[in-house]
C-alpha positions as CSV (number, residue, x, y, z in Angstrom):
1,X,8.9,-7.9,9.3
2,X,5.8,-8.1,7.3
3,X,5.3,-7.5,3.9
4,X,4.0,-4.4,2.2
5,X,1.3,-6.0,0.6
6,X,0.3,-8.0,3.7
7,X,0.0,-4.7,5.6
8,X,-1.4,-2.9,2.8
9,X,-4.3,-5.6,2.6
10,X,-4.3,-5.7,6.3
11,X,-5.4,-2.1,6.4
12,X,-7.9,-2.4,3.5
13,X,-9.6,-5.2,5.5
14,X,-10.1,-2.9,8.5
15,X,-11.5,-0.1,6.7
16,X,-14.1,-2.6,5.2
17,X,-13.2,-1.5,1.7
18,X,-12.8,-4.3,-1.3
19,X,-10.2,-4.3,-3.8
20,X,-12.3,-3.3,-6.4
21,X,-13.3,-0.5,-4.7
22,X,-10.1,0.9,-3.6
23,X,-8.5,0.3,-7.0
24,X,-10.7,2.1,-8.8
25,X,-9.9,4.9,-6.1
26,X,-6.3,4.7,-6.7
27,X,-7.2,4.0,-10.5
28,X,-5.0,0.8,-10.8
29,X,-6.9,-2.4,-11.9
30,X,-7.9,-5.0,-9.2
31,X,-5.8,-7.5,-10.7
32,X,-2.8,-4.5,-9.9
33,X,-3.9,-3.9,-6.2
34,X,-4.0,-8.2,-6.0
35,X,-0.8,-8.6,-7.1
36,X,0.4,-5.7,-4.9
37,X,-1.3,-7.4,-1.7
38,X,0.2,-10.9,-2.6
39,X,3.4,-9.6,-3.1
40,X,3.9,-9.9,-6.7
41,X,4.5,-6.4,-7.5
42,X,8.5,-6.1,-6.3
43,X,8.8,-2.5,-6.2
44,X,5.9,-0.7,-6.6
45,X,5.5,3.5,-7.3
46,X,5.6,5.4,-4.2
47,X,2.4,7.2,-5.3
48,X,0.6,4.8,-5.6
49,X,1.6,3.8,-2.2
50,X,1.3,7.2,-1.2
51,X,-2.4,7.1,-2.5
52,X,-3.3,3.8,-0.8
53,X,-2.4,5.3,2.5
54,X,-4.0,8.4,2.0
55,X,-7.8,6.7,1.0
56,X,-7.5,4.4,3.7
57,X,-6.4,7.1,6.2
58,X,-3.7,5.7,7.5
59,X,0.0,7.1,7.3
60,X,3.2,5.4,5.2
61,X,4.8,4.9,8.6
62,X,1.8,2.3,8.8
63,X,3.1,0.5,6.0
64,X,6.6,0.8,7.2
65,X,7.8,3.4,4.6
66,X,9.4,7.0,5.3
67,X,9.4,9.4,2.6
68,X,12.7,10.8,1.6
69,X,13.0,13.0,-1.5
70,X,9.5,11.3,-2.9
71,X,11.5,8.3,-2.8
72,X,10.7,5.4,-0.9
73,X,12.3,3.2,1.7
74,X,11.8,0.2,4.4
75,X,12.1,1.7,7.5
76,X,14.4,0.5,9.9
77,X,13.3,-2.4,12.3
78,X,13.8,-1.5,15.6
């Protein structure tokens, strides 16, 4: 399964948008979004998860997440 941040970064990278720019989007810092892409950030806040997804318009199913009581969650591997 890959990784939320790879995915995340993955989709970033195919809507031609940097860091910078889609932190200060999201209004995280760059050096947030980073560690979020690398895989440093362990659990990180369904909205801004939620947010990521939405500027890069793609859905949290993309990033392998299904939204249950504005709670997140891996979805299953099929």
């Amino acid at each position: 399964m890959t990784p939320l941040g790879a995915k995340i970064r993955a989709a970033r990278l195919r809507y031609g948008m940097s860091q910078a720019e889609l932190a200060r989007r999201i209004h995280i810092s760059q050096t947030a979004l980073n560690q979020l892409e690398l895989g440093q950030t362990h659990d990180p806040r369904f909205s801004i998860v939620a947010n990521i997804a939405a500027v890069l318009g793609v859905s949290l199913d993309d990033f392998g997440i299904k939204e249950r009581d504005s709670e997140y969650e891996p979805a299953a591997v099929a």
